[in-house]
C-alpha positions as CSV (number, residue, x, y, z in Angstrom):
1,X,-18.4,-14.7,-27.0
2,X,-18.7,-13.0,-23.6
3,X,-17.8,-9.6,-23.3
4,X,-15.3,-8.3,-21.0
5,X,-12.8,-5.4,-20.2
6,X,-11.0,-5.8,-23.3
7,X,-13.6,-6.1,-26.1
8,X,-13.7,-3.8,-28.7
9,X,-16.4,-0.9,-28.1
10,X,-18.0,2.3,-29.8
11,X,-19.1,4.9,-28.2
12,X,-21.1,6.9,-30.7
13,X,-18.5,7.7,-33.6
14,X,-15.9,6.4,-31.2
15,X,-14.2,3.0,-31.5
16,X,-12.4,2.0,-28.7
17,X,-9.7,-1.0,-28.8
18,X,-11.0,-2.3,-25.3
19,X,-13.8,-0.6,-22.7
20,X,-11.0,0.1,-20.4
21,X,-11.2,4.0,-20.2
22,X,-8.9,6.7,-17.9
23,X,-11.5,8.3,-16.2
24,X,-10.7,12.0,-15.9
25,X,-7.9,13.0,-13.0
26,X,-7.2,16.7,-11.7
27,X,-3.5,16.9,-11.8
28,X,-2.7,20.5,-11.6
29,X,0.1,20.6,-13.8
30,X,-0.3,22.6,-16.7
31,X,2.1,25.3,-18.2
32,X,1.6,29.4,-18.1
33,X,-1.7,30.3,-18.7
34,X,-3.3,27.6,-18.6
35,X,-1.4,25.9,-21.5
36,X,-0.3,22.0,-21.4
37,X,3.1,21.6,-21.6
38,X,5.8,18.4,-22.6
39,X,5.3,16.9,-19.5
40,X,1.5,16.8,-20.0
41,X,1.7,15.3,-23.4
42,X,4.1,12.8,-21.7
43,X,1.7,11.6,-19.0
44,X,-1.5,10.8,-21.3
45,X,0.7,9.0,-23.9
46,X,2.2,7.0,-21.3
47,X,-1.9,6.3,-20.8
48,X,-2.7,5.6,-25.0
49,X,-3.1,2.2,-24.4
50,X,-6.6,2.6,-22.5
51,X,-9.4,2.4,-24.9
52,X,-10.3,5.7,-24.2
53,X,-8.7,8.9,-22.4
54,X,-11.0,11.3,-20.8
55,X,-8.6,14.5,-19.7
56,X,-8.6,16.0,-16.6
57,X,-11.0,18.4,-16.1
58,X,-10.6,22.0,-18.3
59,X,-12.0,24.8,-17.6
60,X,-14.2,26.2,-20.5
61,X,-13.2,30.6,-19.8
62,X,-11.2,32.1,-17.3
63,X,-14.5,32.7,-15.1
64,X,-14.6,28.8,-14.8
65,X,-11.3,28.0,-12.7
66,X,-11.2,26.7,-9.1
67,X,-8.2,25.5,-8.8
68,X,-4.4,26.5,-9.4
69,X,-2.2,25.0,-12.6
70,X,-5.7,24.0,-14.5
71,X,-5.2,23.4,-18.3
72,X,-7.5,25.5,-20.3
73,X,-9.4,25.1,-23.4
74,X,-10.5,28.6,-24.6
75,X,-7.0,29.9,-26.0
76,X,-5.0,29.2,-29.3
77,X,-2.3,28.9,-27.2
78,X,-3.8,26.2,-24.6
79,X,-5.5,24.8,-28.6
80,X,-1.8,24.3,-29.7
81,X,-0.8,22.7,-26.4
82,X,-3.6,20.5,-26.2
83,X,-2.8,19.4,-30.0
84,X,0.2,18.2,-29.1
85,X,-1.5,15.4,-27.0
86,X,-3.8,14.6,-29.4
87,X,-1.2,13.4,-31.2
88,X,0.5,12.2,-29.1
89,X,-2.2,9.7,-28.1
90,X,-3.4,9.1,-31.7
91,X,-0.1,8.2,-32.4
92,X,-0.4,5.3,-30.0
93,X,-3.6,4.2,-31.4
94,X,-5.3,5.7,-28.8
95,X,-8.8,7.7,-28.4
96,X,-9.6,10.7,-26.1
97,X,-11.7,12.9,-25.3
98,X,-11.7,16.3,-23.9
99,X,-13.5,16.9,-20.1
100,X,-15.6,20.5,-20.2
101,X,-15.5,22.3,-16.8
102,X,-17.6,25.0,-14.9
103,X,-16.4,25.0,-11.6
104,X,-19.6,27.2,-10.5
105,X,-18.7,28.0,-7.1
106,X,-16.1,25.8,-5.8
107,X,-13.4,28.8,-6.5
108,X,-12.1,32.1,-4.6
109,X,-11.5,35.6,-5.9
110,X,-7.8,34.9,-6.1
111,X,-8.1,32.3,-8.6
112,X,-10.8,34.6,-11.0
113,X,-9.9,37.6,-13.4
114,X,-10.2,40.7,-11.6
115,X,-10.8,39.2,-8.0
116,X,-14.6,38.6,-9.2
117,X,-17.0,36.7,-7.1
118,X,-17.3,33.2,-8.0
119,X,-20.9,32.1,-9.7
120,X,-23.3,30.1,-9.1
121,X,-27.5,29.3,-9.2
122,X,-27.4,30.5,-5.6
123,X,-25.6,32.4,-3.6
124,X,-24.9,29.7,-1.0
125,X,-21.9,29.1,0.4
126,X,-20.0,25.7,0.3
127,X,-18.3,24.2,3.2
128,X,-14.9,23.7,3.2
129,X,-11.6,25.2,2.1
130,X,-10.7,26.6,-1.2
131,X,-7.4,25.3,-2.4
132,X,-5.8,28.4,-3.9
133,X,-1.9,29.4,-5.1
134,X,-1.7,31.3,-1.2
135,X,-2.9,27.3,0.1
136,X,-6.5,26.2,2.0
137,X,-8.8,29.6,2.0
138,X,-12.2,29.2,3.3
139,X,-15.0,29.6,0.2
140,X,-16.8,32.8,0.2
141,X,-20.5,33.0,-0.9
142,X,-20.9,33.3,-5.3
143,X,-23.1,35.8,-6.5
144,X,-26.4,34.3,-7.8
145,X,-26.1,34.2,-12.2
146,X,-28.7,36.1,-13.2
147,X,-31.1,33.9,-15.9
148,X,-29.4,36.4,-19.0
149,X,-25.9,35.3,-18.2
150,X,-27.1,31.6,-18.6
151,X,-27.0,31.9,-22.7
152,X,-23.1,33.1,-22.4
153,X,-22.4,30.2,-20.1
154,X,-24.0,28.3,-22.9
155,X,-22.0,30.0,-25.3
156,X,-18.8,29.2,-23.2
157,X,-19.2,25.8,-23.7
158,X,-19.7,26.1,-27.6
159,X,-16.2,27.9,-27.8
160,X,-14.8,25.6,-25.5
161,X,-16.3,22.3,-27.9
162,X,-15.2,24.3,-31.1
163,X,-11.2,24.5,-29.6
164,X,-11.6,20.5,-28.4
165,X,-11.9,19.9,-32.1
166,X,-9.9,22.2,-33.5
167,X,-7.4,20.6,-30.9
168,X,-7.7,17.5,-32.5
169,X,-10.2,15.5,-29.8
170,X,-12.2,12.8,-30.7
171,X,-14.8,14.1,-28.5
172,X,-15.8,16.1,-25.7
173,X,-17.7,15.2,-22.5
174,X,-19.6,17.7,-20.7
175,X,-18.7,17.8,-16.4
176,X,-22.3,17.8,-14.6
177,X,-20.5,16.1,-11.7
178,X,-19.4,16.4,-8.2
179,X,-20.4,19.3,-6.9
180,X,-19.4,22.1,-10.1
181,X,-21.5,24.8,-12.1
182,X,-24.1,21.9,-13.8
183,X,-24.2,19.8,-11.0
184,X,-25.1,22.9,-8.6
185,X,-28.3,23.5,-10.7
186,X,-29.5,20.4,-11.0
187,X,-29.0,19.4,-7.0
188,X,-31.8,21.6,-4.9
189,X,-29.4,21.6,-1.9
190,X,-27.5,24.3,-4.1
191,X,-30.4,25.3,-6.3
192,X,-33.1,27.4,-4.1
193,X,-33.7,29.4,-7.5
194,X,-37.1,30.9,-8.0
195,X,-37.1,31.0,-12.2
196,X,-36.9,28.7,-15.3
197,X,-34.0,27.0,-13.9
198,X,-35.2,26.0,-10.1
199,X,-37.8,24.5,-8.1
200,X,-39.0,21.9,-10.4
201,X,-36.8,19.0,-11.9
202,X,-37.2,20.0,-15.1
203,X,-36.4,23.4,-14.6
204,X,-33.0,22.7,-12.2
205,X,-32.3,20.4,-15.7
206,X,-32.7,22.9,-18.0
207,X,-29.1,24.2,-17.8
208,X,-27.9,21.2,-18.4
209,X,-30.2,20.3,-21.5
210,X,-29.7,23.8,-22.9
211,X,-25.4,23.0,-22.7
212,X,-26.1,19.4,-24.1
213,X,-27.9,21.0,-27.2
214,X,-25.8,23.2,-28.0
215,X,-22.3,21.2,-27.8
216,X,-24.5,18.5,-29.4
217,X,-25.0,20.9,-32.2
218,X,-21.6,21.7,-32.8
219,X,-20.0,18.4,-32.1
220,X,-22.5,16.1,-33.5
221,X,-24.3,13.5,-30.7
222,X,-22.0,10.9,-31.4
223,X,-18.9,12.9,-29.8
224,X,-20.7,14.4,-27.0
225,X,-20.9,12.2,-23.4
226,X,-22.4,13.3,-20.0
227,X,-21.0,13.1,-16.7
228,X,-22.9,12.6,-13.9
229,X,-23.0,11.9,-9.8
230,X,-26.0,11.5,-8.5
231,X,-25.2,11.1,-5.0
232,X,-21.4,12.0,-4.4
233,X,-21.6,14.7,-1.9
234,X,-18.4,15.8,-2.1
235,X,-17.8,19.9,-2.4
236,X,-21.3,20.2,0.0
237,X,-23.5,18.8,-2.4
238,X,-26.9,17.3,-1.5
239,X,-31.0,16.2,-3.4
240,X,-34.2,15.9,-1.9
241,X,-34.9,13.1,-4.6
242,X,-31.6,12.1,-6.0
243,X,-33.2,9.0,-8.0
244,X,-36.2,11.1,-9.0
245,X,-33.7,13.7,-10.7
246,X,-31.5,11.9,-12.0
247,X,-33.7,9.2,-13.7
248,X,-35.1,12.2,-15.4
249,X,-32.3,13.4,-16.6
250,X,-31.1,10.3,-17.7
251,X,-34.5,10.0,-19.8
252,X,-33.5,13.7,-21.1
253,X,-30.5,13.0,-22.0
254,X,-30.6,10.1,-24.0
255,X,-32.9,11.8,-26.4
256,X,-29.9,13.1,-28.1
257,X,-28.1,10.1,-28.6
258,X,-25.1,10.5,-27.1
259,X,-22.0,8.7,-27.2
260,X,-22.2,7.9,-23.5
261,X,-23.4,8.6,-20.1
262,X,-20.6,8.5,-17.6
263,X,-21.7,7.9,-14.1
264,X,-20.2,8.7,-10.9
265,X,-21.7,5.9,-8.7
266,X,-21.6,6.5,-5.4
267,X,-19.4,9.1,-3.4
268,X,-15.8,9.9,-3.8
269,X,-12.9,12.0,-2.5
270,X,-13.9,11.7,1.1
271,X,-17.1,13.8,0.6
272,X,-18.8,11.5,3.6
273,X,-21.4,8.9,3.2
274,X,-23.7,8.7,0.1
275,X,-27.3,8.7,-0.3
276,X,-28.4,5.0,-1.5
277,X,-29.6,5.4,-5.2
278,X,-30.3,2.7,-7.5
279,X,-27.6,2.9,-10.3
280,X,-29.1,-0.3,-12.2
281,X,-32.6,1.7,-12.8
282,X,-30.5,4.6,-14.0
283,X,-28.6,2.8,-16.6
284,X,-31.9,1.5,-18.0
285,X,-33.5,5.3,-17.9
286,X,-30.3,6.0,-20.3
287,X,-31.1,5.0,-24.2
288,X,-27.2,4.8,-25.1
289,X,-24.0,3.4,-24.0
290,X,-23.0,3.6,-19.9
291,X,-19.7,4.5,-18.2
292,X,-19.4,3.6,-14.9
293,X,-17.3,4.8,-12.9
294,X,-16.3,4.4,-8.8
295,X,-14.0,1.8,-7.5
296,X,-14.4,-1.0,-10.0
297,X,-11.2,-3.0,-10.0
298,X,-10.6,-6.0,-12.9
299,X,-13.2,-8.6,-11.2
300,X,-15.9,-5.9,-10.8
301,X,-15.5,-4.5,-13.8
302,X,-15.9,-7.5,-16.1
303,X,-18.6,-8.7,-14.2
304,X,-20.2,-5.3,-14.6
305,X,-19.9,-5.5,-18.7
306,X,-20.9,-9.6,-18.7
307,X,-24.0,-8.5,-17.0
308,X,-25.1,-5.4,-19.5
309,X,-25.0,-3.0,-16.4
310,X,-21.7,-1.0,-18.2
311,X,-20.9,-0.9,-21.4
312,X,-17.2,0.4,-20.7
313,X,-15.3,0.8,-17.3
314,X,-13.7,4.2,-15.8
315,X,-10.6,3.7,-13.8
316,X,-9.2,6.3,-12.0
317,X,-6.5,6.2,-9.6
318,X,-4.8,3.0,-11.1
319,X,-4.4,4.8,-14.4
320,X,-2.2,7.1,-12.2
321,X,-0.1,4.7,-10.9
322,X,-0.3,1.8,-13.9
323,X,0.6,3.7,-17.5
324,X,-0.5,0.3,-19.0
325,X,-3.1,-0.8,-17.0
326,X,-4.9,-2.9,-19.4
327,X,-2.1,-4.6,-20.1
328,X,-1.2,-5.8,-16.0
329,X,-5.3,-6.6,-15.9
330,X,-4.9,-8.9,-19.1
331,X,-1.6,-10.2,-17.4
332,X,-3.2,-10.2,-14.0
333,X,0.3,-8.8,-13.3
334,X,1.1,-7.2,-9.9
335,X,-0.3,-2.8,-9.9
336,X,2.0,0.0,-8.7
337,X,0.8,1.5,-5.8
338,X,-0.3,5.4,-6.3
339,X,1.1,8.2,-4.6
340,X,-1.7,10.1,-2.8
341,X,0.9,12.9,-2.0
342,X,1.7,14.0,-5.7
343,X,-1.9,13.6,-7.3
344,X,-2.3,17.3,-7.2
345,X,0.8,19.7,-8.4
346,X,4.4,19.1,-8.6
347,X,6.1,17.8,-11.6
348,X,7.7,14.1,-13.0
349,X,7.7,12.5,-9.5
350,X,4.4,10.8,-9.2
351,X,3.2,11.5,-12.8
352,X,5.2,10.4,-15.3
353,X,7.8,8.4,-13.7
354,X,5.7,5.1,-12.9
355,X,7.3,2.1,-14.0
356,X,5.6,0.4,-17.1
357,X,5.8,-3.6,-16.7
């Protein structure tokens, strides 16, 4: 039997009804301090039907927002909210996990406790606008983290794995993508650091590595994926050697056995052209299971799984637009279109009022 989209899959202790998964989505719709409300544990049940959920992504300590109405995962509060959509989801027979988040410094003052700096493993300044409760700001520079706050970063994402569980998540996948915190240490276009973590490959990795133990640790492998973008330049973000990197890092990372390695693969949200990189010699750097992720549509997508390159299948935009997705692709049924103009903020319209089949 060939395998396509909707095969059964695991991913580490994961079992997944079909390799269809929600890839995560900023929506900027959360409750009061950070806490996910009904309408939030509306939109990802609509979604239970994909064979995984990966949630938008939640910023692991108040130092780690960028953006207004961000869900949180470091509170009991934002813990109880988030339970609710756990089961919600598992209800529905559905899996997901929870996306960690360092935005690094793609943030403003405004948006941090006490108007502090935002951080980063240089203090260079992206391009670009901040978008911030006043509207478009332009970034400032981050301070530069010193190499002894790097163990509470670390310990930041512990908590933040510890609550994902107690929350009730079946896993939790770490955000080393598109331009935030983990992805600025391992790029050397934001990376001009002088110590353990720059210059070298392995040391602009090591940040990374040291989070992936430790979450690893707590979680166990098997709940614990990666999420990478090698050459999405989105949010300023540039490499020297992007396949060099991130074939190392690929090797490095599947020495923990993970449940997956979720790859960005190319560039996305209008960050201009990529770099070409060779996503086929990635995958086979990776000793695990492989998400891929960037414009697949039904065709793609089983041709992708058919030919070993993926394992399971991210989908983005038409999980916005198309609660049960996997049922129009096995009915090769007709998609909604998405609303570009409510992805980010507002309430029902454009969320949770899609028409189901």
């Amino acid at each position: 039997m060939a395998l396509d989209l909707f095969s059964p899959a695991k991913l580490g202790a994961i079992s997944l009804n079909n390799r269809m998964v929600m890839a995560p989505l900023t929506r900027n719709r959360a409750g009061e301090g950070g806490v996910p409300q009904a309408l939030n544990v509306t939109y990802y049940e609509q979604r239970a039907s994909a064979g995984l959920i990966v949630t938008e992504a939640t910023p692991i300590s108040d130092m780690a927002h960028g953006y207004p109405a961000l869900p949180g995962i470091y509170t009991d509060a934002q813990v109880a909210g988030w339970k609710k959509i756990t089961d919600a989801v598992h209800a529905k027979g559905g899996k997901i996990v929870l996306q960690l988040w360092h935005v690094g410094r793609i943030s403003h003052p405004t948006l941090l406790p006490n108007g502090a700096l935002p951080v980063a493993p240089s203090a260079i300044k992206p391009a670009g606008q901040a978008f911030t409760y006043q509207g478009l700001v332009d970034y400032v520079e981050p301070r530069a983290l010193d190499a002894s706050e790097l163990p509470g970063i670390v310990a930041d994402f512990v908590r933040a794995t510890k609550c994902s569980l107690a929350a009730g998540f079946d896993g939790v996948e770490i955000h080393a993508a598109n331009g935030y915190l983990l992805d600025q240490f391992l790029r050397d276009g934001t990376n001009k650091r002088t110590d353990n973590y720059g210059g070298s490959i392995e040391n602009r990795a090591r940040l990374l590595l040291e989070v992936t133990k430790a979450v690893v640790d707590t979680a166990g492998a098997d709940k614990v994926g990666v999420r990478i973008s090698p050459v999405n330049p989105f949010n300023d973000m540039q490499d020297s050697n992007p396949q060099a990197l991130f074939n190392y890092v690929a090797d490095a990372l599947g020495k923990f056995n993970l449940a997956y390695l979720h790859a960005v693969e190319g560039g996305i949200h209008g960050g201009g052209e990529s770099d070409p990189f060779d996503f086929v010699a990635l995958r086979k750097h990776f000793n695990g299971p492989y998400m891929a992720n960037l414009a697949y549509d039904k065709a793609r997508g089983n041709a992708a799984i058919a030919s070993g390159h993926a394992d399971v299948i991210a989908y983005g935009v038409p999980f916005i637009a198309n609660p049960d997705l996997v049922e129009r692709y096995k009915k090769d049924a007709p998609l909604n279109e998405a609303d570009a103009n409510s992805f980010y903020g507002g309430a029902e319209k454009g969320y949770i009022d899609y028409p189901f089949l």
